[in-house]
N, C-alpha and C positions, 0 to 999 in steps of 0.2 A: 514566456516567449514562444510564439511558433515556430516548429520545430522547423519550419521552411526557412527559419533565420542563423537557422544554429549550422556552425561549420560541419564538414562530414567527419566522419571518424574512423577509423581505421578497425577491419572487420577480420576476425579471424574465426575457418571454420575448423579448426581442431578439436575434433571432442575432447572437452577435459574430464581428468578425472575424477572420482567421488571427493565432495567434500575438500574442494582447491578452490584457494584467492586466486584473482585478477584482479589486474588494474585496468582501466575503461578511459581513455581521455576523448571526451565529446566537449566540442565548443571550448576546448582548452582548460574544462575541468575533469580533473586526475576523479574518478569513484572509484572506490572497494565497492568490489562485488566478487561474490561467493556461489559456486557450482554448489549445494547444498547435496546433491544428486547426480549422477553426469545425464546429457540430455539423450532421449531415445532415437536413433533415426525413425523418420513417418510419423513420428507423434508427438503434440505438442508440448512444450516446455511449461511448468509452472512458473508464475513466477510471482512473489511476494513482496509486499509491499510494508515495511513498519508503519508504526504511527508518530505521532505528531513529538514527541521526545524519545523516541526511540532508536532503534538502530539495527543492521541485520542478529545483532547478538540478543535483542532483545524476543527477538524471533524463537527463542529458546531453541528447540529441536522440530518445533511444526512443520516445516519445510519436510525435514526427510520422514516425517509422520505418515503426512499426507501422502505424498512422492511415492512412500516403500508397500502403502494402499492401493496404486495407484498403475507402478511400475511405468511410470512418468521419472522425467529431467526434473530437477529443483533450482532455480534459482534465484537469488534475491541480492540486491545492493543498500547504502548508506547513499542516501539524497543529499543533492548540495548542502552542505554545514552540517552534516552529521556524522557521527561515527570517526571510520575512515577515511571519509571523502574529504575532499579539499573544504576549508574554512568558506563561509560566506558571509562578509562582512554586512549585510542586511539583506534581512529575507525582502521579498517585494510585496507588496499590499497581497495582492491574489496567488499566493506560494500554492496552493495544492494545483490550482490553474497553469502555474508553472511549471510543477513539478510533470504535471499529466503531459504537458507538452514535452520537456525534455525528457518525457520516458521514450519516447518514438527512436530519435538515434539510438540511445542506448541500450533497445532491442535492439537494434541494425547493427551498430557495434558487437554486439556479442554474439550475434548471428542468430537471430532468435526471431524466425521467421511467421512460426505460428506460436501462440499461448493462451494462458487462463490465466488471469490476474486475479492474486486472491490477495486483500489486502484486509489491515486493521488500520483503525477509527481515522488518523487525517490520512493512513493509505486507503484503505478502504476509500474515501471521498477523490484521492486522487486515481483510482481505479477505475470507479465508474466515468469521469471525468474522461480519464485517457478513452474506457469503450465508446463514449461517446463519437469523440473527436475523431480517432482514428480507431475504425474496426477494421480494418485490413486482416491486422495480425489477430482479433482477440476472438477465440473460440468459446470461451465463458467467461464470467465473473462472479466472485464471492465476495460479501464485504463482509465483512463484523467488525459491528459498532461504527458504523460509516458516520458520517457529518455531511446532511445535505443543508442545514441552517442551523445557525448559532443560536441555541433553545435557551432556557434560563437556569439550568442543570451544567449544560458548556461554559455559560456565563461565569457563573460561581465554581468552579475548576479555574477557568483561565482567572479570575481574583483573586483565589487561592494561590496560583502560582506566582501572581506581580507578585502577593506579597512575602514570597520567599525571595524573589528577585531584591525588592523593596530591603529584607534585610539581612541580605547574603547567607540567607539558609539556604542553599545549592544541594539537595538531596545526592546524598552520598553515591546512589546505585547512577544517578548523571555521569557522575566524575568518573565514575567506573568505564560508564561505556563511549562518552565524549571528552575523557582529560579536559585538560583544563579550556576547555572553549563551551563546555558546560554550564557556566553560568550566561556567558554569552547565546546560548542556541536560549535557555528558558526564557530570557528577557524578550530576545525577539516573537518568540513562540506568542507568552502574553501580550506584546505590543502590538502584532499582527492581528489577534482576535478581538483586541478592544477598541480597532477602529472602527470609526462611524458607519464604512461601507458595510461592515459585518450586520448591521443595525437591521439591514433588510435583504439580506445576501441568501441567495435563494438557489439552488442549483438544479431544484426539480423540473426546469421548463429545456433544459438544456440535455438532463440525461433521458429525458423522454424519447431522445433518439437511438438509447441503443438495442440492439436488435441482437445480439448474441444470448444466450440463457445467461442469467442472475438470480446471484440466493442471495439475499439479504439476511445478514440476523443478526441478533443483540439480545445482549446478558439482561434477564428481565429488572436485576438492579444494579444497572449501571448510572455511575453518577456521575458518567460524563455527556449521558442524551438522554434526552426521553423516549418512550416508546415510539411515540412517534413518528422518528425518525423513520423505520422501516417503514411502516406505513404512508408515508408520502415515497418513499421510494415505489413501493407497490401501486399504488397510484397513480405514479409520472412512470413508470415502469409494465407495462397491463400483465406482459406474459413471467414479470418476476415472482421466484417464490420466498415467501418472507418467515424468519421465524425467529420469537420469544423463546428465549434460554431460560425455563424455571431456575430460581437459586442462583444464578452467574450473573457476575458483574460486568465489569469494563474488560477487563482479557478472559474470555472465554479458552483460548489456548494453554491459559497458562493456569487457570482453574480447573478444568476439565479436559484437558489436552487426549485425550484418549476419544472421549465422545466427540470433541468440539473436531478431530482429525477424523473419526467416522461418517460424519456428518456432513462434513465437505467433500470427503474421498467420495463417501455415495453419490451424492447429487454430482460433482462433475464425469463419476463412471459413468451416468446415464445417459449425459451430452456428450461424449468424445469418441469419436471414431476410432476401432480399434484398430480395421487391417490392414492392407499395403496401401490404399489411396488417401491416409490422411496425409494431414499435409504438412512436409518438412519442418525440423524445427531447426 
């Protein structure tokens, strides 16, 4: 949904403090979102993106990894039907499209003026999406394991998952971080990506416009994309930097969380303004 349709939200600029929930009501849905870091004045906010069955808990500690690199804000939320956030009784055909749009209020709402969106795999994909659309606020982006088309490594992942859906094998670490609406987020999750439009759904002609720095990168055996993937990013992206994770897979964070927080922290220390004229967060 464009974000020009979504009701306004109610904006609070109180610094919070380290490592404090809030609740976020944009368009009359309730999010958890999480201060992982409290934000700097003059400089921008991170802000993290889970991925596609995911949730801010699955984020492990990356957040204040990077952040405490960085001497940067952290923040990160649970997308509609995830997590904490309110229940979504069916995601829409184009959910990461959706999701990019309704990130806009919900920087507004949190008061999060300026930022770096660093996301993983359908965040990641909704990352680049949102720099796309609205670069207003976005000072850089990082993906890892981003999805700019549904490859046949994705394919066979979301098969894999109907057919736990298919026989109510609902993986335990779900239930943990979605209660019982856990089996309901995988269904749709699968249902979403086995539609026809995915067939030739392509996002590289669209993220061609964003203009903020980008690092691209992915676990060199991840078995949820092919290489690929960065490289058409790199492509539809000219001034983007991309890079192959020897030895890592699908969460680079969570395999290598020390390099995979070096490696971010670096490349956005090099883009971001450090002294009194950068720009509010």
């Amino acid at each position: 949904m464009p974000a020009d349709k979504l009701a306004p939200a109610s904006r609070s600029d109180a610094p919070p403090s380290a490592s404090s929930a809030v609740a976020l009501v944009v368009d009359g849905i309730r999010y958890h979102a999480e201060w992982r870091r409290p934000r700097v004045p003059g400089l921008p906010t991170l802000v993290f993106l889970h991925d596609g069955l995911g949730s801010v808990e699955t984020l492990r500690r990356f957040p204040e990894a990077v952040a405490d690199r960085l001497g940067l804000g952290a923040f990160a939320y649970d997308r509609w039907g995830y997590g904490r956030s309110d229940a979504c009784a069916a995601f829409p055909p184009l959910f990461m499209e959706d999701s990019a749009d309704r990130l806009e209020p919900i920087l507004a709402a949190a008061a999060i003026d300026a930022c770096v969106l660093v996301g993983h795999s359908d965040g990641g994909t909704v990352a680049l999406l949102h720099a796309a659309r609205y670069p207003a606020r976005v000072r850089a982006v990082v993906t890892i394991a981003a999805h700019v088309r549904r490859d046949s490594l994705t394919y066979g992942q979301v098969l894999r998952h109907q057919k736990m859906v298919d026989e109510r094998d609902i993986p335990a670490w779900m239930s943990r971080f979605h209660g019982d609406r856990a089996a309901h987020l995988l269904g749709e999750w699968a249902r979403i990506w086995q539609l026809p439009l995915y067939d030739h759904w392509d996002i590289t002609p669209e993220i061609a416009a964003i203009r903020a720095p980008l690092l691209a990168l992915q676990g060199e055996t991840d078995a949820y994309g092919r290489a690929d993937q960065i490289e058409r990013i790199g492509r539809a992206v000219a001034h983007a930097e991309t890079g192959l994770i020897p030895g890592i897979g699908h969460f680079p964070h969570v395999e290598d969380p020390d390099g995979t927080a070096d490696r971010v922290a670096g490349f956005i220390a090099r883009h971001i303004p450090r002294g009194p004229t950068a720009a509010r967060t």
